[in-house]
Structures are given as C-alpha cells and as structure tokens.
Legacy VTK file of the C-alpha trace (Angstrom):
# vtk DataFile Version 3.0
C-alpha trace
ASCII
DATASET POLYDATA
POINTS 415 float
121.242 281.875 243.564
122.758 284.725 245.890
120.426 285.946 248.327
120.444 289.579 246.365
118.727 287.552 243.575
116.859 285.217 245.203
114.887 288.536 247.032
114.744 290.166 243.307
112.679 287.178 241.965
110.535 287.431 244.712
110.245 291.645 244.580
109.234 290.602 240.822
106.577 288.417 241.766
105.123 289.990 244.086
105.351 293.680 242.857
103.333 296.179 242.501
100.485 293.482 242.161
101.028 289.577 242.495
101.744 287.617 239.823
102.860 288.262 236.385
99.756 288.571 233.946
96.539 289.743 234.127
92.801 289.555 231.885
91.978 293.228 230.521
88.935 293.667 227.869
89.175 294.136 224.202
86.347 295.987 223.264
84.924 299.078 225.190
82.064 298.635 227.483
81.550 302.413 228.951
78.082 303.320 227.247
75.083 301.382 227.934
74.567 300.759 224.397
78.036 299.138 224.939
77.611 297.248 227.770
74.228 296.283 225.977
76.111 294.583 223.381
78.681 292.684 225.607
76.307 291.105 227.608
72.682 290.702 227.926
70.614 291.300 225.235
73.433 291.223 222.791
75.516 288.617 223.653
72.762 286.208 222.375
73.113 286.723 219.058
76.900 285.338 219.026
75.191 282.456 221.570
72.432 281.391 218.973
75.389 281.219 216.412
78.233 278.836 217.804
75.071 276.718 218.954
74.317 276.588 215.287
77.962 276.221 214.246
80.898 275.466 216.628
83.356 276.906 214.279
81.662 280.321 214.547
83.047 280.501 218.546
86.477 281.191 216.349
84.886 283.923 214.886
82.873 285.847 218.013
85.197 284.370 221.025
89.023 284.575 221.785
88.806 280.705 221.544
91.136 280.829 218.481
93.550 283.238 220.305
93.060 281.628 223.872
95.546 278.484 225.070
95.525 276.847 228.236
99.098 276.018 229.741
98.329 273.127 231.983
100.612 271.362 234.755
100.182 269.357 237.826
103.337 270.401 239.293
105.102 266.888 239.051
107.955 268.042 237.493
108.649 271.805 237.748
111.835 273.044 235.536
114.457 271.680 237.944
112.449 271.349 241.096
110.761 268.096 240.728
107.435 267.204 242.345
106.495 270.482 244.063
102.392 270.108 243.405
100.582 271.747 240.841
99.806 275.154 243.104
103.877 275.197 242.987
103.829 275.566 239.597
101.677 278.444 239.001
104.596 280.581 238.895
106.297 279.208 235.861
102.741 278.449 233.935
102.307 282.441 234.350
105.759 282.613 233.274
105.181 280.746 229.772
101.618 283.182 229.859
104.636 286.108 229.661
106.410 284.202 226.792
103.263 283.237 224.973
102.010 286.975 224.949
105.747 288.618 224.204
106.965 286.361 221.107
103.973 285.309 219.657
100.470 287.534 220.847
98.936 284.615 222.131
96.472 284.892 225.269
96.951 281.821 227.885
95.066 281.076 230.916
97.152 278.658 233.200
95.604 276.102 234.871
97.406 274.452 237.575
95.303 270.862 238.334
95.385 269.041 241.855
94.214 265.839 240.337
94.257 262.502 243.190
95.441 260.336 239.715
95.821 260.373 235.778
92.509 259.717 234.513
91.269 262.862 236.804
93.978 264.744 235.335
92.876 263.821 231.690
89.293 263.882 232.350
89.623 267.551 233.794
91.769 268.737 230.818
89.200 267.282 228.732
86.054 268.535 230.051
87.499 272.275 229.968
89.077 272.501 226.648
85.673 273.783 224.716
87.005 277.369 225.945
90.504 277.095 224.084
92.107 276.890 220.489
95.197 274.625 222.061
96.334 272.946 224.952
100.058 273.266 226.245
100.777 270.388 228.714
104.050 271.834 231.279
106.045 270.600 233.874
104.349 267.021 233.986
106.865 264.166 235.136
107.243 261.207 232.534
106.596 258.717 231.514
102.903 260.091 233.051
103.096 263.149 230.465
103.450 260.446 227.557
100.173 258.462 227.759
98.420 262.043 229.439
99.142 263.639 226.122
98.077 260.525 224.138
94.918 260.182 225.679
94.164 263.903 225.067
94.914 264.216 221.448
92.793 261.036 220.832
90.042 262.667 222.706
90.411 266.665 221.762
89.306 268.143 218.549
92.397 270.679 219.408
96.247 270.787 219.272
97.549 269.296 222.312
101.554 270.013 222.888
103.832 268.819 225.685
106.312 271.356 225.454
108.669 269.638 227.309
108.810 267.328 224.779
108.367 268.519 221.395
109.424 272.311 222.124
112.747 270.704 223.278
113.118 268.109 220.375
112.306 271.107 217.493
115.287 273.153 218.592
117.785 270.246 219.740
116.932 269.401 215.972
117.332 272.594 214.219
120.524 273.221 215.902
121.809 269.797 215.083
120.965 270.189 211.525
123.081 273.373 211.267
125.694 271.964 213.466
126.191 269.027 211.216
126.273 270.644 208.025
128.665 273.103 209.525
130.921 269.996 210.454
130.809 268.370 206.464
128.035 265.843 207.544
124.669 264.726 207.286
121.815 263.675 209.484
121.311 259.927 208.271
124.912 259.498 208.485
125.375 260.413 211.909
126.280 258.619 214.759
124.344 260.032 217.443
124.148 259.364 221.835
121.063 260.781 223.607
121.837 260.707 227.487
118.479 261.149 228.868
115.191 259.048 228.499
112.715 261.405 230.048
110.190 263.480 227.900
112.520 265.482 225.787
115.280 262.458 225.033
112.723 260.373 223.578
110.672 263.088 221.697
114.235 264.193 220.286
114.875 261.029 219.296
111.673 260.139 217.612
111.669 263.212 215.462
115.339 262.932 214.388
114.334 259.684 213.334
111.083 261.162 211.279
114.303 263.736 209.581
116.028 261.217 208.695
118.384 259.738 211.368
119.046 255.912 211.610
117.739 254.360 214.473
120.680 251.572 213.978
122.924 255.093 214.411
122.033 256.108 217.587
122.300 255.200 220.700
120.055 256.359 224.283
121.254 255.961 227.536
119.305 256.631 230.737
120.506 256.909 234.443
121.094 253.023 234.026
122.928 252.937 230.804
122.645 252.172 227.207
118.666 251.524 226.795
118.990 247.644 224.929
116.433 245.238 224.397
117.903 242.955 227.138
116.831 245.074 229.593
114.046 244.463 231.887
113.463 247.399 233.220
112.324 249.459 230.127
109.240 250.804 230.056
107.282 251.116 226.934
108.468 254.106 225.397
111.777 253.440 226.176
111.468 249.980 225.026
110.893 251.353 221.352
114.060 253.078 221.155
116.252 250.036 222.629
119.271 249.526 219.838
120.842 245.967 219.722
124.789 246.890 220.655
127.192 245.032 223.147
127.498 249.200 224.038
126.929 249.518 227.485
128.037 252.823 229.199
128.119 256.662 228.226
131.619 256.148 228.001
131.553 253.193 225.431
128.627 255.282 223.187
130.812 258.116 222.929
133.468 256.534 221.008
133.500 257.652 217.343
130.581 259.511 217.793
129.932 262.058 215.430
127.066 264.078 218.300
126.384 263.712 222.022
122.919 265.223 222.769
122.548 265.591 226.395
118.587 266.063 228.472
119.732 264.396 232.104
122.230 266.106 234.768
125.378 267.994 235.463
128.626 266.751 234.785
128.014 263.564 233.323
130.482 263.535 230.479
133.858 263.490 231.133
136.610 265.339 228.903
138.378 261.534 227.539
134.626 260.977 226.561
134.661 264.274 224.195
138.346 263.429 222.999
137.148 259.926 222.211
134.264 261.440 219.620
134.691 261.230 215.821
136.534 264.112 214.398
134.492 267.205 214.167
132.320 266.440 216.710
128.517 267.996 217.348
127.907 268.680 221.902
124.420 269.466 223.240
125.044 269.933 226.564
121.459 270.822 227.294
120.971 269.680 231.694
120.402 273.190 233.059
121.666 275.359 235.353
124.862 273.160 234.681
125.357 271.335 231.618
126.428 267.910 231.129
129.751 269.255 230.568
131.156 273.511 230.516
131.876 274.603 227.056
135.254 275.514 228.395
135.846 272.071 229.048
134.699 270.165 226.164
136.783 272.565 224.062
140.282 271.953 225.742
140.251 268.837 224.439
138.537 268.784 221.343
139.136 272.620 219.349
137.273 271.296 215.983
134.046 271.194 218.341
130.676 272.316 217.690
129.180 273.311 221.556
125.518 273.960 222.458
124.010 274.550 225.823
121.166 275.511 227.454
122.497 278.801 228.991
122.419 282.055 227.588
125.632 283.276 228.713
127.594 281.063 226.082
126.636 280.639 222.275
124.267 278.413 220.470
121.198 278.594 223.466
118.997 276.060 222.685
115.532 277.423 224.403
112.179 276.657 223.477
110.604 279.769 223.822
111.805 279.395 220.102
109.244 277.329 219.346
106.604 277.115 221.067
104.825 280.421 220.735
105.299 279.919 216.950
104.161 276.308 216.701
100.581 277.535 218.493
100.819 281.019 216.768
100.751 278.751 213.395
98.416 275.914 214.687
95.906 278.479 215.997
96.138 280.737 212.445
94.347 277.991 210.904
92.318 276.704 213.672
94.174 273.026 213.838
92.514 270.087 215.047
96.065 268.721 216.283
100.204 269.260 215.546
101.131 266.781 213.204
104.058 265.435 212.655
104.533 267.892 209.740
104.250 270.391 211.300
106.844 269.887 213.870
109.067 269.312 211.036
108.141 272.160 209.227
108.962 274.491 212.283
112.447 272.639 212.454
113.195 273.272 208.985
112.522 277.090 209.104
114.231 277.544 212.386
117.066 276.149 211.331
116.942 278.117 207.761
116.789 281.665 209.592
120.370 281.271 211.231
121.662 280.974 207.659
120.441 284.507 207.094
121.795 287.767 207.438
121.266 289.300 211.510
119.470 292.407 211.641
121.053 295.047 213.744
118.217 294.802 215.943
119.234 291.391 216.908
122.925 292.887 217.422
121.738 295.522 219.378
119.402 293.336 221.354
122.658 291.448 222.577
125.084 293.844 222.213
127.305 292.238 219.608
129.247 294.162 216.352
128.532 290.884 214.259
126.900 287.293 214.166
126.725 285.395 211.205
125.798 281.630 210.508
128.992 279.303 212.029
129.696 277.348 214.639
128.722 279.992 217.006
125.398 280.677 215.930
123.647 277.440 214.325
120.251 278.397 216.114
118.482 282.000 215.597
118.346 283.907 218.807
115.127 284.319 220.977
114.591 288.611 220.422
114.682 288.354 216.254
111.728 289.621 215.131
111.771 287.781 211.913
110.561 284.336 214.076
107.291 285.185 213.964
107.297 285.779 210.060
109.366 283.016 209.394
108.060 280.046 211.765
104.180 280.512 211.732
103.954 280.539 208.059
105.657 277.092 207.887
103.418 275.612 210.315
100.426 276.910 209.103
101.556 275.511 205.814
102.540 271.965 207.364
98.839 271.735 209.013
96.857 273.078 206.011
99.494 270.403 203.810
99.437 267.510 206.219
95.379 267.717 206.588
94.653 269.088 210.242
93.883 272.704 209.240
89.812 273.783 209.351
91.074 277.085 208.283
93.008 278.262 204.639
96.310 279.255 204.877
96.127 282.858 206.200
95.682 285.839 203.875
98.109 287.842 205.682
100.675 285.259 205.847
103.833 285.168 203.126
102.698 283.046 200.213
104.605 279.760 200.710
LINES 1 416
415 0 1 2 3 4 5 6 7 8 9 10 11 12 13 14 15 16 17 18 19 20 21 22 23 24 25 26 27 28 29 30 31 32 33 34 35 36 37 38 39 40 41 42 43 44 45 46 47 48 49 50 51 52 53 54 55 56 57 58 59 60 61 62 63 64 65 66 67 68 69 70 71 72 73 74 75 76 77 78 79 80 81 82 83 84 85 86 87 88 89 90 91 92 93 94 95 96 97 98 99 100 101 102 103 104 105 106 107 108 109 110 111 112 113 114 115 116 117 118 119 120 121 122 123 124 125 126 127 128 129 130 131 132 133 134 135 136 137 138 139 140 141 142 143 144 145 146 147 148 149 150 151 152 153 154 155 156 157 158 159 160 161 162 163 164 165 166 167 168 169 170 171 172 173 174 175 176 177 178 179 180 181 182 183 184 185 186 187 188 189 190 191 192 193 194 195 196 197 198 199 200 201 202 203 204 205 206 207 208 209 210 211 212 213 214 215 216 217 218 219 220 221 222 223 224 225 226 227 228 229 230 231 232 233 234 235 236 237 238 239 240 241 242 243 244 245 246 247 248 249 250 251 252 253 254 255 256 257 258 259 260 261 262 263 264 265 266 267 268 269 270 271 272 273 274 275 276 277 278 279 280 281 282 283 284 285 286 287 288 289 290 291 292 293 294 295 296 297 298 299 300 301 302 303 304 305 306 307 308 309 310 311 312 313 314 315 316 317 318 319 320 321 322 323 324 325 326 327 328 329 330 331 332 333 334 335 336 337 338 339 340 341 342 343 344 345 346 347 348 349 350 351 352 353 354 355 356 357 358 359 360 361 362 363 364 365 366 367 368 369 370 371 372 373 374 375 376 377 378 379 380 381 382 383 384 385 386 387 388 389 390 391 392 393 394 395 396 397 398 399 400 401 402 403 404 405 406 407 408 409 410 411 412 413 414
C-alpha cells in the first residue's frame, strides 16, 4: 500500500470520531413518561415476561436483530496472529457490512482468552444477549473444534465465516462456471490448494452438492493430503483421497477446476495448460492470487477465471453471504445453520447471476451491460435484489430442515 493510502485508512479510522460504528437508540426517551417506560418502572413488565418465556426476549429486545462478531485475533485477513485487540478493526469492519447489506446490528467482541476452552467458555456464557454468533479471523484448525463445541452448546446459529461464507460463494460460482463450460458438478475433477478453514469447508459442502470425493483432490503447503501421511490432522485426515498424485503440478493434469484458498503465485502457467479442456480457475489467495487472470488466460483462452479482487471479473467475496445467511437465520429465530441452509443460500446465489442486471447494478459499477457468462457467474455485492433473493431461501431451508422456532416470515416471497 502507498503511503498516500496507507495515511487514508488511517484518516478513516480515526475521523471525525474513532472507529467505524456506533450504538444509537430506537425508541425516543425525551419525556419522562418516556424515559419511564425505557427503564425503571416500565422496563419490568418486558423483564417479568422473557423470565416467563425466553422466546418473548425476541419480541421486547434486539436479541433477534443483535449478532456478535467474535475473534481472538489469531488470524487477521492476511496478517496472521496480531491478538484479538488487533482485530477490532476488521470485526467493526464486518459491523459496517452487516448493517449496509443486510440491517443487521453487531456488537464485536474481540476476546484475550490465555487458551481454547476460555475462549469457548466466554463465547458461551455471553451469547444469552444475541440471535447469532459470527466466529472471524480465528486461525485453524483451532476455529474447527471452537465452532464445534459452540454449536453443541448454543441454542443459536453459530457461523465461522471464514469457513462457510467462503465455501457458499466458491460454490455458487463453481456451479455457474461449470455449467457455463458443458459440465456438471459430480462429474468434475476438482484440486483444492489450501487445507485451512475455507479449503476444507469448500470441500465438504461441494461434496454435500454433489461432488465425488474420489474426484477431487486437496493439497496443503506439503502436498496432495493422502492417507499415508502422518502428519494430517483430523480434519484433514477426512478428506485424504487414495492417488499415487503427489504435487500441485501432478493434480492439475486433466483437471476440469483448480480452486485455490493458500498463497500467491503458486500455480504455474504449464499447470493451467495441462487442465482438461474448458477449464474452471479460482484463484482466490488475496491481495495476489494464486495465479493473475492475465496469466492463466495466455495459455488457456477457453478459461473460466475467478479471483478474489474486485478489479477483475467474477469477485468471489463473502460479504455475499454472510449478511444474508444471518438476515435469514435470524428471520425465523434459528437454533443453528444447517446444512440446508447453506445449500439453500448457494443455490439462490448462484440462480440470481442467471437473471437480468438492473441498471442500478450497471450504474453501481459503471458498466453499459453484464449478463450471465463467463464473466459474471457470481451476482455482484451492490444488487439490491440479494436481500430478496437469499434470505427467503434460508429462511425456507431452516423452517424445511427443522431449526426454525419461528414460521416462515409473512413479509417474505412465498417460496
């Protein structure tokens, strides 16, 4: 970053106030009657309720609007281990996101915990105040068992967003991708480079879509993950394929997609040119991808190219997802994201980039025309019709799938 930008981040940050959000009141308190009602005596009567009914707190409190975004700084965006004060910053960040796309109130909560069970204990003992929790920036494979632990002990929806955010989109893009390229999902031949968080939460719901696990291949920063390895940790260990494959370079041959959630640079043009015809690229490592666009394409012009960066086409972000999965979840006060769910979201993502773009969307990027091809297989993060389109279908996974306390809303599309 060039010092000019570096010293505008910091002028954002810090001005006219510090920080980037802030807690205002809904109703008005400037009578006394007023104030009489939003405290003492009034505020017992809402009190006397939720102790008669927990579900009532959805009714008088913002519990049902309220998430907590949650990080112990281990593993801030590209930073690594910075400590959880670090990450304030970028949990007031996804506050920003979680207000602009989707309404959603978020307190962050940034936890210096001396080990894992203080971590999940503290997470635990606080989440009576909120409707869902959104685990951040939390280094694997800690964030795995953290988030396991919490959904077996919270009556809430607990979402790493690092993981599933990431897996919805890298899924709804590849669905569009493929079909765009004359193939389907359980056909595929598929390499994941990167066994973190978001590799193996890609590759598990892929698999839940309809991928073969035989198919598809995952490499970490040691190679092809195979059962003869010792060094596999559990999670890891499930996703080890039997193949005498045993480099990046030997899983990209006659592939048919190369989804990539490690570093910069690690595939090499021969590696593209070496893919099955029509082949699918997620370059996802940000800043710098796994391999430039520019690249990939000068050897391979029947390509299909996504990346993390918004300055070339096909973005895959999850600030398409998230706010929508909770917006949903929290519509029909969910005791947890299920499975469904995730795959309902997926499935109405990537339906929207088959439809016509408003000229909103155009004018929001300053483009004469988009339409559904091999430049735009994912919707893009300012449509409007997101919110319409992705809550709906989650609300209707949960309600479905048996995790809903709430009906389907009233105000939501019929299904």
């Amino acid at each position: 970053m060039t010092q000019d930008r570096k010293q505008a981040a910091l002028d954002y940050h810090s001005q006219p106030a510090p920080g980037k959000i802030a807690v205002v009141p809904t109703k008005p308190c400037e009578t006394q009657q007023e104030l009489s009602l939003a405290y003492t005596p009034g505020v017992a009567e809402p009190v006397r309720e939720i102790a008669k009914d927990p579900e009532a707190a959805y009714r008088y409190t913002n519990k049902g609007n309220l998430v907590a975004v949650v990080s112990d700084g281990s593993a801030i965006l590209g930073l690594g281990n910075r400590g959880a004060l670090a990450s304030k910053p970028v949990l007031e960040g996804k506050a920003v996101l979680f207000k602009r796309f989707a309404n959603i109130d978020v307190f962050d909560i940034e936890i210096e915990a001396p080990d894992r069970d203080s971590f999940i204990n503290t997470v635990a003992n606080i989440a009576p105040t909120f409707g869902g929790i959104n685990l951040e920036d939390i280094a694997a494979p800690e964030c795995f068992l953290i988030e396991e632990m919490l959904r077996a002990r919270l009556d809430i929806p607990v979402f790493h967003d690092d993981q599933h955010a990431t897996a919805v989109i890298v899924c709804a893009g590849l669905l569009n991708a493929l079909e765009l390229q004359g193939k389907s999902l359980p056909e595929a031949r598929i390499v994941l480079q990167g066994a973190g968080a978001a590799g193996l939460a890609t590759m598990k719901l892929l698999v839940e879509l309809g991928a073969k696990r035989e198919l598809m291949v995952l490499l970490d920063r040691q190679g092809v993950v195979h059962p003869g390895r010792p060094d596999l940790n559990i999670y890891k260990r499930r996703y080890a394929q039997v193949t005498d494959k045993r480099t990046l370079s030997d899983s990209m041959q006659d592939a048919d997609a190369f989804i990539g959630v490690s570093a910069p640079n690690m595939v090499l043009p021969e590696m593209v040119a070496s893919m099955a015809p029509k082949p699918v690229v997620f370059a996802l490592a940000n800043p710098d991808p796994e391999i430039r666009p520019e690249l990939a394409k000068s050897v391979r012009t029947d390509l299909i190219m996504a990346t993390g960066r918004s300055d070339y086409p096909n973005q895959v972000n999850n600030v398409l997802v998230f706010p929508y999965v909770f917006r949903g979840a929290l519509d029909v006060h969910a005791s947890s994201i299920s499975r469904p769910m995730l795959v309902g979201a997926v499935r109405a993502l990537a339906a929207l980039a088959h439809e016509p773009v408003p000229a909103e969307v155009l004018r929001a990027y300053g483009l004469d025309q988009l339409e559904y091809g091999p430049d735009y297989i994912i919707p893009k993060p300012l449509d409007s019709r997101l919110m319409k389109i992705v809550p709906p279908a989650v609300a209707r996974a949960a309600v479905d799938s048996g995790v809903a306390r709430a009906g389907y809303p009233p105000h939501y599309p019929s299904p």
